[in-house]
N, CA, C and O of each residue as an XYZ file, in Angstrom:
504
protein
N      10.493     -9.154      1.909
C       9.475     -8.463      2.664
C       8.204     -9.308      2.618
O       7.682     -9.421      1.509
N       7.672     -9.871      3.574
C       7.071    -10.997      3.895
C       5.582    -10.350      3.980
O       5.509     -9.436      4.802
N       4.585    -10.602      3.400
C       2.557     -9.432      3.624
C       2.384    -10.496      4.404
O       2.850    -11.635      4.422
N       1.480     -9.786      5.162
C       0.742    -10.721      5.955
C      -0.629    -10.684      5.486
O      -0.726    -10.388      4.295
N      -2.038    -10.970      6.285
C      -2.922    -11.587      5.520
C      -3.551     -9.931      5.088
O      -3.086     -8.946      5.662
N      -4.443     -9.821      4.217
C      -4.851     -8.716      3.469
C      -6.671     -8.870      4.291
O      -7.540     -9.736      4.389
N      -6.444     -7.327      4.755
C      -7.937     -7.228      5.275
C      -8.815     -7.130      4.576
O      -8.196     -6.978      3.523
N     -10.170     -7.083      4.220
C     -11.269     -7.288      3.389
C     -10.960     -5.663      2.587
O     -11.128     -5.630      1.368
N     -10.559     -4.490      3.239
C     -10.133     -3.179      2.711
C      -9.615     -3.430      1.619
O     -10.165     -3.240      0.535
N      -8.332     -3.953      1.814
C      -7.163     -3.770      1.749
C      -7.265     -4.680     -0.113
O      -6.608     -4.528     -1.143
N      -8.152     -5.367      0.178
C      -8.479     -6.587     -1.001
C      -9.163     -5.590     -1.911
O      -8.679     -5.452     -3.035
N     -10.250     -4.859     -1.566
C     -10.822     -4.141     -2.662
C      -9.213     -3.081     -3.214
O      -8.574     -3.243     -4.254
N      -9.000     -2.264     -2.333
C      -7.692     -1.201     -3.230
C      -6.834     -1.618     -3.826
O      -6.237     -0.956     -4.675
N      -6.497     -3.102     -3.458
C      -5.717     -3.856     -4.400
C      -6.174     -3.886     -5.944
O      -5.618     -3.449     -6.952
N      -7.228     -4.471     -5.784
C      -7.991     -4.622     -6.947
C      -8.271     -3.854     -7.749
O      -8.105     -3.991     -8.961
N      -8.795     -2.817     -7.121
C      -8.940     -1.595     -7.937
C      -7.849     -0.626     -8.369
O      -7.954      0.339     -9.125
N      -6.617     -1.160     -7.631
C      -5.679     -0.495     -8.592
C      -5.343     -1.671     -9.558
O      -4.514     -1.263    -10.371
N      -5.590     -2.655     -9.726
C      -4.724     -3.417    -10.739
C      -5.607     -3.360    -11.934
O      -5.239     -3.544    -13.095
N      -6.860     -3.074    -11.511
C      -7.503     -2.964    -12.701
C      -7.907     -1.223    -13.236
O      -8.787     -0.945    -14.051
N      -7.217     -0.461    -12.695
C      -6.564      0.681    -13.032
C      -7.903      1.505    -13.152
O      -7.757      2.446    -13.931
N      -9.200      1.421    -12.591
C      -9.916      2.060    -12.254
C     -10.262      3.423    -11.087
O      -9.621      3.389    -10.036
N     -11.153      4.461    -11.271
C     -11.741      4.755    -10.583
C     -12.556      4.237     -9.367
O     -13.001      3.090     -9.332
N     -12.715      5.083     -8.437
C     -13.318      4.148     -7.776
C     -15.182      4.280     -7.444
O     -15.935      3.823     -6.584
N     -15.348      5.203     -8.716
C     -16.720      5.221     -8.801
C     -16.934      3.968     -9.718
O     -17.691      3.004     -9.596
N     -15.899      4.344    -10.797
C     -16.333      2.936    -11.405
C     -16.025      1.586    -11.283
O     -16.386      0.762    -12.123
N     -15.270      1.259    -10.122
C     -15.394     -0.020     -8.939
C     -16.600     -0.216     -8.417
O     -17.021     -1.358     -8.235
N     -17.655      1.403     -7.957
C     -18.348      0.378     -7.086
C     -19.702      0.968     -8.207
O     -20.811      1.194     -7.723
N     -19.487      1.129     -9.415
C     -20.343      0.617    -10.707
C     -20.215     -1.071    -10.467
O     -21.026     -1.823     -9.928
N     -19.257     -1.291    -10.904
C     -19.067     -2.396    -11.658
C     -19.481     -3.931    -10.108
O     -20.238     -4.892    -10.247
N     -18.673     -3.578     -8.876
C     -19.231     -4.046     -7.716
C     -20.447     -3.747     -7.349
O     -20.594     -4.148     -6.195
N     -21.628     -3.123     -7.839
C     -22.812     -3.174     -7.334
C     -23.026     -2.639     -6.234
O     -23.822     -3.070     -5.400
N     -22.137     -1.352     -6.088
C     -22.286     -0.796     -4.399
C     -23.438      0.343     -4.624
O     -23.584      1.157     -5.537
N     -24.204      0.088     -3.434
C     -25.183      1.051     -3.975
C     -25.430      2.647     -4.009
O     -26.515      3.207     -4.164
N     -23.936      3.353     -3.794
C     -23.612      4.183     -3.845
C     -21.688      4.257     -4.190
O     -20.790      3.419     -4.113
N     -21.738      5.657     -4.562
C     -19.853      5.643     -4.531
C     -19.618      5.990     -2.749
O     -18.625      5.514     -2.199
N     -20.413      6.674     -2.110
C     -19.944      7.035     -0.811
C     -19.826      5.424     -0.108
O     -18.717      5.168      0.361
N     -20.767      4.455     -0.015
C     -20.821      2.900      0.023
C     -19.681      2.515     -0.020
O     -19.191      1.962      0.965
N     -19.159      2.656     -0.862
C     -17.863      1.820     -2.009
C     -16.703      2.772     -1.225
O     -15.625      2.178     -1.185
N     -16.677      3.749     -0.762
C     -15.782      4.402     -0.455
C     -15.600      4.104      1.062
O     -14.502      4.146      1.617
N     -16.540      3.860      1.560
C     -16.844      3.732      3.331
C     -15.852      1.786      3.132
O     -15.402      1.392      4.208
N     -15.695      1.158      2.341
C     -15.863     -0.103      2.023
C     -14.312     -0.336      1.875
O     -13.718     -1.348      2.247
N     -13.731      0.814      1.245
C     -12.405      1.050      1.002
C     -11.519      1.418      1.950
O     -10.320      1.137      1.974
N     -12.214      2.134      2.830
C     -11.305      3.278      4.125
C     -11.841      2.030      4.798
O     -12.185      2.601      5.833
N     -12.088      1.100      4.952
C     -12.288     -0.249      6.286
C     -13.136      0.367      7.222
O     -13.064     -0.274      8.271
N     -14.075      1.526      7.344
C     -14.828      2.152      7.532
C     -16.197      0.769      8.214
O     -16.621      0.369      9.298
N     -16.428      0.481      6.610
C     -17.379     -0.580      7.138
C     -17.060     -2.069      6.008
O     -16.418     -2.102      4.958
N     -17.814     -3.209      6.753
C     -17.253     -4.426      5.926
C     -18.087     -4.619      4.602
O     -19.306     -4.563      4.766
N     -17.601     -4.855      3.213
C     -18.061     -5.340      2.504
C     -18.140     -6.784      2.123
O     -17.237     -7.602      2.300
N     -19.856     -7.130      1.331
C     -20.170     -7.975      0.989
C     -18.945     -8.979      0.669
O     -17.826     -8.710      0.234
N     -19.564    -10.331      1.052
C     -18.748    -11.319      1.061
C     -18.326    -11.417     -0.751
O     -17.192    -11.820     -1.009
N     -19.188    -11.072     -1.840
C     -19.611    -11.601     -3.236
C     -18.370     -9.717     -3.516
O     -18.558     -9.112     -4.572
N     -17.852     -9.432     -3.016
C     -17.298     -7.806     -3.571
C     -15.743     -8.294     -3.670
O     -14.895     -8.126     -4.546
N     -15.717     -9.005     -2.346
C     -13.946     -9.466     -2.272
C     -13.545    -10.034     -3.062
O     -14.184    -10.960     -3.561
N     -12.275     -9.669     -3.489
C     -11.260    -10.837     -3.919
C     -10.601    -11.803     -3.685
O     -10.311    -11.836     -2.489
N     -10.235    -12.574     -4.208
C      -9.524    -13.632     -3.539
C      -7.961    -13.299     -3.350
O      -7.213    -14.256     -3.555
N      -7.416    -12.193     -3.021
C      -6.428    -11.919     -3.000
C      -5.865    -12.630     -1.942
O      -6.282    -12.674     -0.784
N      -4.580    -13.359     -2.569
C      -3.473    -14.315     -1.489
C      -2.604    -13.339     -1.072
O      -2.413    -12.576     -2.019
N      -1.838    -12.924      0.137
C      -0.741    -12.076      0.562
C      -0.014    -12.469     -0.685
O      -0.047    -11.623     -1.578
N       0.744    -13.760     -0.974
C       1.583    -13.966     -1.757
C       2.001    -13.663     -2.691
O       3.096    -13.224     -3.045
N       0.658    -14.011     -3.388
C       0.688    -12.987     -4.804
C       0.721    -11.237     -5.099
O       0.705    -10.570     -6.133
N       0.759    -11.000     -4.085
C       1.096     -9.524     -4.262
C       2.721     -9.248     -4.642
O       3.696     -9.762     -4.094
N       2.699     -8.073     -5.981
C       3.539     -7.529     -6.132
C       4.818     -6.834     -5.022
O       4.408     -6.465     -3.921
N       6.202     -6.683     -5.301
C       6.764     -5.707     -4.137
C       6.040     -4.852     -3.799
O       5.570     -4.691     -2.672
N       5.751     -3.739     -5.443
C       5.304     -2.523     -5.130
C       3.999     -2.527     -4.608
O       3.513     -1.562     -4.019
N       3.541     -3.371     -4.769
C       1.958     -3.398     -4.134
C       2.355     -3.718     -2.203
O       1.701     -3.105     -1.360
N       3.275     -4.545     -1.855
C       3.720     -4.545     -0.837
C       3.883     -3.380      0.000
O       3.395     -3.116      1.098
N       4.806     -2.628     -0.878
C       5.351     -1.309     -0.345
C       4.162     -0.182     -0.453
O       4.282      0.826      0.243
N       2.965     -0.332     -1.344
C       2.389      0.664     -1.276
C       1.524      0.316      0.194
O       1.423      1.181      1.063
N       1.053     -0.750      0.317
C       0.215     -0.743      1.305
C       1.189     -0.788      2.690
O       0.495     -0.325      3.595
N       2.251     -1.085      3.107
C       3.028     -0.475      3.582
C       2.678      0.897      4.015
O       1.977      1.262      4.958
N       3.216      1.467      3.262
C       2.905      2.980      3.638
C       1.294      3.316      3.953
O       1.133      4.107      4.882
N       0.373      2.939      3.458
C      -1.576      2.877      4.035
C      -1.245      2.673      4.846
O      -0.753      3.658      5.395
N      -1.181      1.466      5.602
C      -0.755      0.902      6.811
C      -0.755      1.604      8.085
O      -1.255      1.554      9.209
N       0.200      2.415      7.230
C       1.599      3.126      8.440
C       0.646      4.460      8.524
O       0.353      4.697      9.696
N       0.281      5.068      7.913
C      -1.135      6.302      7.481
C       0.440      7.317      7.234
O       0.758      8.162      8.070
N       1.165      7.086      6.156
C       2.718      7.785      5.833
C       1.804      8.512      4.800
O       0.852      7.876      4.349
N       2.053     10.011      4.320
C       1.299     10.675      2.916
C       2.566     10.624      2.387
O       3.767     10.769      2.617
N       1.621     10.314      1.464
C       2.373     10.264     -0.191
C       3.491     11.261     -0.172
O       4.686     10.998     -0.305
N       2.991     12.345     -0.003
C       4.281     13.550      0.058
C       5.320     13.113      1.374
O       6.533     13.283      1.250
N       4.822     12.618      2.461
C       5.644     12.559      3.385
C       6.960     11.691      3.028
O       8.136     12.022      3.185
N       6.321     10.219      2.385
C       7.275      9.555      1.806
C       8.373     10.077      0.788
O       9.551      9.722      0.824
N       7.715     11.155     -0.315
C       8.439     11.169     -1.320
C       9.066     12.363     -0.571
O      10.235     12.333     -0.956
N       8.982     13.065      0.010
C      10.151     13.833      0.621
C      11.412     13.091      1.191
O      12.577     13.274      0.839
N      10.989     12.295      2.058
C      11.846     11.506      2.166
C      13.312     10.380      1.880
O      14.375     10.045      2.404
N      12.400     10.112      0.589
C      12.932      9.562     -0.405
C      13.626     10.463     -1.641
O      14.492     10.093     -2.434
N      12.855     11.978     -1.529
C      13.930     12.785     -2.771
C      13.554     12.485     -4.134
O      14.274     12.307     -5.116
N      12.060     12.456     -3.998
C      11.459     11.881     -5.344
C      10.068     12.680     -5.360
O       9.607     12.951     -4.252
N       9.310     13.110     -6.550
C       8.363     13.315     -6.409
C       7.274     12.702     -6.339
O       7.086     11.534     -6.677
N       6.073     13.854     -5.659
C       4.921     12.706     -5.421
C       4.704     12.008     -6.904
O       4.635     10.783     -6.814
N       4.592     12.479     -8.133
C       4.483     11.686     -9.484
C       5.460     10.409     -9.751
O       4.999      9.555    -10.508
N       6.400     10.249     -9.361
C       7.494      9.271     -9.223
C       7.295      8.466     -8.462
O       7.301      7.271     -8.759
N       7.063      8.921     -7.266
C       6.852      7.552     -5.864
C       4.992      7.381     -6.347
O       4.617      6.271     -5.972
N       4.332      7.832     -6.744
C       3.127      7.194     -7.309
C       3.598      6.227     -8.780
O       2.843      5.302     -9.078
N       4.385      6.386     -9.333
C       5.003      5.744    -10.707
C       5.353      4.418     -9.832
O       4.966      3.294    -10.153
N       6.160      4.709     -8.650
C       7.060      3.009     -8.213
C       5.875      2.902     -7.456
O       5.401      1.904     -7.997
N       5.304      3.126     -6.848
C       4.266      2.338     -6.241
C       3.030      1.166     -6.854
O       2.419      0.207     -6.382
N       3.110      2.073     -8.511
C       1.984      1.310     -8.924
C       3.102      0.395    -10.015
O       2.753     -0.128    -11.073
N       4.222      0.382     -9.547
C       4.899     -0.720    -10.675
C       5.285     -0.773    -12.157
O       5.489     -1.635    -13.012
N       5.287      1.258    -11.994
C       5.588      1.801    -13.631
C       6.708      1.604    -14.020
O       7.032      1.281    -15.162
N       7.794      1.882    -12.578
C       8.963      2.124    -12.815
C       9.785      1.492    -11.908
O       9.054      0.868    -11.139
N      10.885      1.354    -11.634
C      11.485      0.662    -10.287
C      11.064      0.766     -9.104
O      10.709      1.919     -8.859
N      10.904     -0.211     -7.933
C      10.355     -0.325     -6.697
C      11.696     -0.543     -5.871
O      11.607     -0.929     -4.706
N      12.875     -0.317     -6.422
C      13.789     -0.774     -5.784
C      14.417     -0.305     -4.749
O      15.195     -0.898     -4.003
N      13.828      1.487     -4.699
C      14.108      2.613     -3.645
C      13.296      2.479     -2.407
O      13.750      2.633     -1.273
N      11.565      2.061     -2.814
C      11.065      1.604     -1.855
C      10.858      0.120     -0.997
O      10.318     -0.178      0.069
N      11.580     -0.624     -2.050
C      11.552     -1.644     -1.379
C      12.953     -1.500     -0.023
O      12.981     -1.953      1.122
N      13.825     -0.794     -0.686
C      14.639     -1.226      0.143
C      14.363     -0.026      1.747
O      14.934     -0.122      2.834
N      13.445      0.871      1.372
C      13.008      1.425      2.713
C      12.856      1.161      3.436
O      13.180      1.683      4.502
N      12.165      0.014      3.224
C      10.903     -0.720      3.750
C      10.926     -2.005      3.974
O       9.912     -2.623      4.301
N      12.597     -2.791      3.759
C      13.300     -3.516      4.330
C      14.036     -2.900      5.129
O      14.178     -3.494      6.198
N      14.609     -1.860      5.033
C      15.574     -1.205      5.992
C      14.646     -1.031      7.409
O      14.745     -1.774      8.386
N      13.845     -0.028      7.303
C      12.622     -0.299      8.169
C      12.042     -1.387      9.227
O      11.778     -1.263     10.423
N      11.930     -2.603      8.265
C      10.865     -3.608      9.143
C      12.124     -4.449      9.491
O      11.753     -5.308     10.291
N      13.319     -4.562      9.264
C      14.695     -5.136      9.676
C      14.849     -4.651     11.081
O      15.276     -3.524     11.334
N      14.357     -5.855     12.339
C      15.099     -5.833     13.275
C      16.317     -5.025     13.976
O      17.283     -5.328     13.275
N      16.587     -4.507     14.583
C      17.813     -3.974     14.938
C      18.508     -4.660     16.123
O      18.168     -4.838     17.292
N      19.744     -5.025     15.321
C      20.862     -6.081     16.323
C      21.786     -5.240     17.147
O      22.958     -5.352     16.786
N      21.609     -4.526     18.034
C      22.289     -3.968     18.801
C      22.031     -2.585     18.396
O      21.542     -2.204     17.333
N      22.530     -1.705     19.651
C      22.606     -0.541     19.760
C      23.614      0.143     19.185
O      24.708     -0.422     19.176
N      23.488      1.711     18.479
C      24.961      2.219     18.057
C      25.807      2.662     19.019
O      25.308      3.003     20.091
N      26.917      2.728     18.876
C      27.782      2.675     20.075
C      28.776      4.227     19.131
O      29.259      4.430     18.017
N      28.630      4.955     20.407
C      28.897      6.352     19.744
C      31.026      6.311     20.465
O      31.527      6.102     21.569
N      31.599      6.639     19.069
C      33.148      6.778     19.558
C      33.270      7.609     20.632
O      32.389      8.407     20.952
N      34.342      7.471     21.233
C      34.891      8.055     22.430
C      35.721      9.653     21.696
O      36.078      9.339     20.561
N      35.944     10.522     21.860
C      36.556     11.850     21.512
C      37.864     11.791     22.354
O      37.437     11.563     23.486
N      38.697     11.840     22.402
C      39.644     12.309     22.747
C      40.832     12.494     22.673
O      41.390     13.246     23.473
């Protein structure tokens, strides 16, 4: 499952989940001059300071970090997914942040972004 480039958003929520913070105390520690700031900064709302970003490479991102933003992306809720999947929201928040296996969502989410080579071709009855 191949990321493509990470929007200036997308770089802060990274971050701030790996460093397993709040996100008041992200935009403590980033110098935002408010949490509503820091939050407008997060939702891609509005652009943050060049000195806030990370240097986050697509590459280096985790699966599960793959798959979580995946689902942001897609604007999929948390519950929507884990219904889906037959897991709870505490569980698909567990594989998302890389507690526990990503191996249910990864393969979603290859199944998903996998091309489709032809049409199904429904049997004949008779």
């Amino acid at each position: 499952m191949k990321a493509k480039r990470l929007d200036p958003w997308e770089r802060i929520l990274i971050q701030r989940r790996r460093d397993g913070v709040s996100q008041r105390e992200a935009a403590d520690a980033c110098g935002a001059k408010s949490l509503y700031q820091f939050r407008l900064w997060e939702s891609g709302t509005e652009a943050p300071p060049a000195e806030v970003l990370q240097n986050a490479d697509p590459r280096d991102l985790k699966i599960h970090e793959r798959c979580y933003l995946e689902r942001v992306r897609r604007g999929i809720s948390l519950k929507a997914l884990a219904d889906e999947l037959g897991v709870s929201r505490w569980w698909l928040c567990q594989m998302e942040r890389g507690r526990v296996s990503s191996r249910q969502l990864e393969h979603r989410w290859r199944r998903e972004l996998r091309p489709w080579r032809g049409a199904p071709v429904e049997m004949a009855r008779g």
